[in-house]
C-alpha positions in Angstrom: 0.0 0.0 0.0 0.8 3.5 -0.5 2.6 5.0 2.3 0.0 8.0 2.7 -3.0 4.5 4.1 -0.1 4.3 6.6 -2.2 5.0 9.9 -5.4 3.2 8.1 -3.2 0.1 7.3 -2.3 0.0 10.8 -5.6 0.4 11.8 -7.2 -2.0 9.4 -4.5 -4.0 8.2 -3.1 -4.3 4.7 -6.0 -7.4 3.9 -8.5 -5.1 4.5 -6.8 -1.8 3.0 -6.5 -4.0 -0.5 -10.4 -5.2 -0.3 -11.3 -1.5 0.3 -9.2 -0.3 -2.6 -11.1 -3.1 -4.9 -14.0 -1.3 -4.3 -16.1 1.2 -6.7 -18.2 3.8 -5.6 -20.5 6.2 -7.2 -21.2 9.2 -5.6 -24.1 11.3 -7.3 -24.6 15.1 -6.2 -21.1 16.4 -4.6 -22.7 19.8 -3.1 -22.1 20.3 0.8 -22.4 16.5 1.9 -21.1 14.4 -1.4 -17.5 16.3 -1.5 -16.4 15.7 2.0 -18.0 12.2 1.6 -15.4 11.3 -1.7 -12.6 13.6 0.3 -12.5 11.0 3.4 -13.1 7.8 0.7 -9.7 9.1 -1.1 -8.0 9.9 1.8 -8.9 6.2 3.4 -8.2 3.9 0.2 -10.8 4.4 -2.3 -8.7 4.1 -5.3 -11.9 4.1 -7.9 -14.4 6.9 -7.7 -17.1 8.0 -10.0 -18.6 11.8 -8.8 -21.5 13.0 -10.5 -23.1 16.5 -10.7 -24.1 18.9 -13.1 -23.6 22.2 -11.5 -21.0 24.9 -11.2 -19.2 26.3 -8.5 -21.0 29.6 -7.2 -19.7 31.8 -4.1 -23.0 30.9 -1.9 -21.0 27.2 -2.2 -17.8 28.6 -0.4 -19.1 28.1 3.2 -19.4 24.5 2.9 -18.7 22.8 0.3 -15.0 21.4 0.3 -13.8 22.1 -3.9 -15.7 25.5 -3.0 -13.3 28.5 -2.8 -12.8 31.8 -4.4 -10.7 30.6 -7.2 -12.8 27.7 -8.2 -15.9 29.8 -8.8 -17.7 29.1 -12.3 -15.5 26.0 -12.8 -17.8 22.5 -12.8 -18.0 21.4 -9.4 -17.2 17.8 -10.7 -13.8 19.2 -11.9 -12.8 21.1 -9.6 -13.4 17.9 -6.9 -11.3 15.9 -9.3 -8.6 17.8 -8.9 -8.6 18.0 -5.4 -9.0 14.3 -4.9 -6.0 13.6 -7.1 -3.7 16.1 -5.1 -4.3 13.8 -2.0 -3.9 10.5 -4.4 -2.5 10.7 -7.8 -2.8 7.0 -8.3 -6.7 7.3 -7.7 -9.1 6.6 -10.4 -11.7 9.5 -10.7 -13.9 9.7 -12.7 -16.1 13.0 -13.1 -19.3 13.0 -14.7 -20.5 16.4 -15.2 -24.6 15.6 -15.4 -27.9 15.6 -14.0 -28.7 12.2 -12.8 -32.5 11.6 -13.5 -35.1 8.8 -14.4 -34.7 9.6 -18.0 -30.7 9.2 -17.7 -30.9 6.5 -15.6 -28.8 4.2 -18.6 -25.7 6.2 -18.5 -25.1 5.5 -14.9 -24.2 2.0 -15.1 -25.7 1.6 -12.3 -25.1 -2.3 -11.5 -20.9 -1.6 -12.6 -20.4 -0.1 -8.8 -20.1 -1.8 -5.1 -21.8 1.4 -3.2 -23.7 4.3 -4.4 -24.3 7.1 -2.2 -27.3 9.1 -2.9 -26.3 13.3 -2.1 -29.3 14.8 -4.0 -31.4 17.5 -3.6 -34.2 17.3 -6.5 -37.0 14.8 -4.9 -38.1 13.5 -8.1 -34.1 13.1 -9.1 -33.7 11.2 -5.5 -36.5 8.7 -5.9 -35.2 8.2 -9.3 -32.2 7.0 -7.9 -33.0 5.0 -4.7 -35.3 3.1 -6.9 -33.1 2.2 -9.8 -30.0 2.2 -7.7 -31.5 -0.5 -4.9 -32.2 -3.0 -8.1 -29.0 -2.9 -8.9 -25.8 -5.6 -6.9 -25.0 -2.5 -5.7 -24.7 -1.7 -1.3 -26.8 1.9 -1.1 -26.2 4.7 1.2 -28.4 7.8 1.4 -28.3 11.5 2.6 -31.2 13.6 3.8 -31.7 16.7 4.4 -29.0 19.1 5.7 -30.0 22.1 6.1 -31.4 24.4 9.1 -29.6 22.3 11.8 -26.9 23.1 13.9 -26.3 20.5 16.7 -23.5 18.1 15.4 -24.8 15.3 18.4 -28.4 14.9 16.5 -26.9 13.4 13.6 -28.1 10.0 13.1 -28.3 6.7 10.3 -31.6 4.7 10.6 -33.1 2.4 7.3 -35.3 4.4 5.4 -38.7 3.6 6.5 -37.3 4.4 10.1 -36.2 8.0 9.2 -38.0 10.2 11.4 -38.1 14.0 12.1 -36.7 14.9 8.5 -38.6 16.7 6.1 -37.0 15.4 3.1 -37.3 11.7 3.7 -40.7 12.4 5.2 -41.9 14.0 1.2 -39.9 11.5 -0.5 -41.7 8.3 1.2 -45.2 10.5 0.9 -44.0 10.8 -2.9 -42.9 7.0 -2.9 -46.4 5.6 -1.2 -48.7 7.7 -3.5 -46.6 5.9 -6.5 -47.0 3.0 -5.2 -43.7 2.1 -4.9 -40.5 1.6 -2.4 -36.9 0.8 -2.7 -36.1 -2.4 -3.5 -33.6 -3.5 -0.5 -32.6 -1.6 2.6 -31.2 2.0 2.6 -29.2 3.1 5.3 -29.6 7.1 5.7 -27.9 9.7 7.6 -30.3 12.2 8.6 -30.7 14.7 12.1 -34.3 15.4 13.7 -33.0 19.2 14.1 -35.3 21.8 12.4 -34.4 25.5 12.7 -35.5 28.4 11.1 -34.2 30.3 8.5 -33.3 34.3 9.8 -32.3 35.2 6.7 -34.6 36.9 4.7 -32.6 36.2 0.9 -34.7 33.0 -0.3 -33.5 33.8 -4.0 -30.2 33.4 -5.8 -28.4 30.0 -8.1 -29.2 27.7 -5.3 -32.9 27.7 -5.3 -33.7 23.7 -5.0 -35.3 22.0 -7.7 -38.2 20.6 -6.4 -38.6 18.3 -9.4 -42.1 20.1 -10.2 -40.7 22.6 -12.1 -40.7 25.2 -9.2 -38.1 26.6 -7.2 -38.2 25.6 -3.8 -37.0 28.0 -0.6 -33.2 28.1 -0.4 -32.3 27.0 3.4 -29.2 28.0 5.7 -26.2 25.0 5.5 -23.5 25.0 7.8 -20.2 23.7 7.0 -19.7 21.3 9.8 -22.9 19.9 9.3 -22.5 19.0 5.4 -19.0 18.0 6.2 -20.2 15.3 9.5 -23.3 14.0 6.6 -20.8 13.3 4.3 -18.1 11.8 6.7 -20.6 9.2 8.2 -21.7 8.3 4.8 -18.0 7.9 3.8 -17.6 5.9 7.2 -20.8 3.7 6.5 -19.2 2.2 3.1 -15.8 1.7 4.8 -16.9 -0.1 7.5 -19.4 -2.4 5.4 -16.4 -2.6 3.1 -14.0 -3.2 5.7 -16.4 -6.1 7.3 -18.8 -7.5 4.9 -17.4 -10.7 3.5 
């Protein structure tokens, strides 16, 4: 192994660092929690990564979203990850898709080619989409709700789906699910938090605005950056430890 998995050899030993770097992952939607989700995969073995996202870097990104800075605004947020991720490993397979994942796309994915695919999107009808298509597939499936207007780093928690509680987001997207008469085809283990603020801004317009999938904008919440960043971390730490300890 690389000497930079030094302290995660030792930790995991080199067996388990060589299973983990076997492994392909898809990440779709690397906003606030998907980039410091593919960050800690990189920087803990990961050697093939596929990241996935159509937008462009904008400076309401900057406070917590990890390619984010001043310098990297306008560039395709799929790029500009890429070239982080290969600083910390140049041996490391990226791959960056710059697209919309959708239904309709749903064939260019490849879906069933990847060990883990981590779900870090906003659009509802984009996210159902995807935890319906992606739990068909061979493939071990992780999802983020919602992670805005929270604060409280100790109410972050993972529960299966159905179990989800407290969270807007998965509360619509099973509503949305049930009245289709559908649901995901194995278990999805979600990272979610119960917290609910309220926004004191009074800005709810600007490149951010959330597609709600209906065509309309939705309100633009406040993200923090330790929040995003502890989402995306316990995702990343989900598919190591299942990688690490799933025969």
């Amino acid at each position: 192994m690389q000497n930079i998995f030094n302290r995660a050899e030792r930790l995991l030993g080199t067996e388990t660092m060589q299973r983990i770097a076997a492994k392909r992952v898809l990440i779709i939607g690397v906003g606030g929690v998907g980039s410091w989700c593919a960050e800690s995969l990189v920087r803990s073995g990961i050697q093939s990564l596929t990241i996935v996202d159509s937008d462009c870097v904008c400076e309401s990104n900057v406070n917590r979203q990890l390619m984010a800075t001043m310098r990297t605004i306008g560039r395709p947020k799929v790029e500009a990850l890429k070239e982080r991720l290969l600083e910390i490993n140049p041996t490391a397979d990226i791959t960056a898709i710059c697209e919309i994942y959708s239904e309709e796309r749903n064939a260019l994915f490849n879906l069933d080619s990847f060990d883990y695919i981590i779900d870090c999107i906003d659009s509802l009808k984009d996210k159902m989409a995807l935890l319906l298509n992606a739990t068909k597939t061979r493939a071990t499936v992780f999802s983020s709700m919602g992670a805005a207007l929270k604060m409280d780093p100790t109410q972050i928690k993972v529960a299966e789906y159905w179990k989800v509680r407290g969270c807007p987001l998965g509360a619509a997207l099973r509503k949305k699910m049930k009245r289709a008469g559908l649901k995901p085809a194995k278990p999805v283990m979600c990272v979610y938090s119960e917290e609910l603020l309220e926004n004191k801004g009074c800005d709810n317009e600007g490149p951010e605005a959330l597609n709600t999938g209906s065509g309309i904008k939705a309100q633009v919440n406040g993200t923090m950056a330790h929040i995003t960043a502890i989402f995306g971390f316990t995702l990343a730490g989900l598919v190591l430890q299942n990688a690490a300890y799933s025969s």
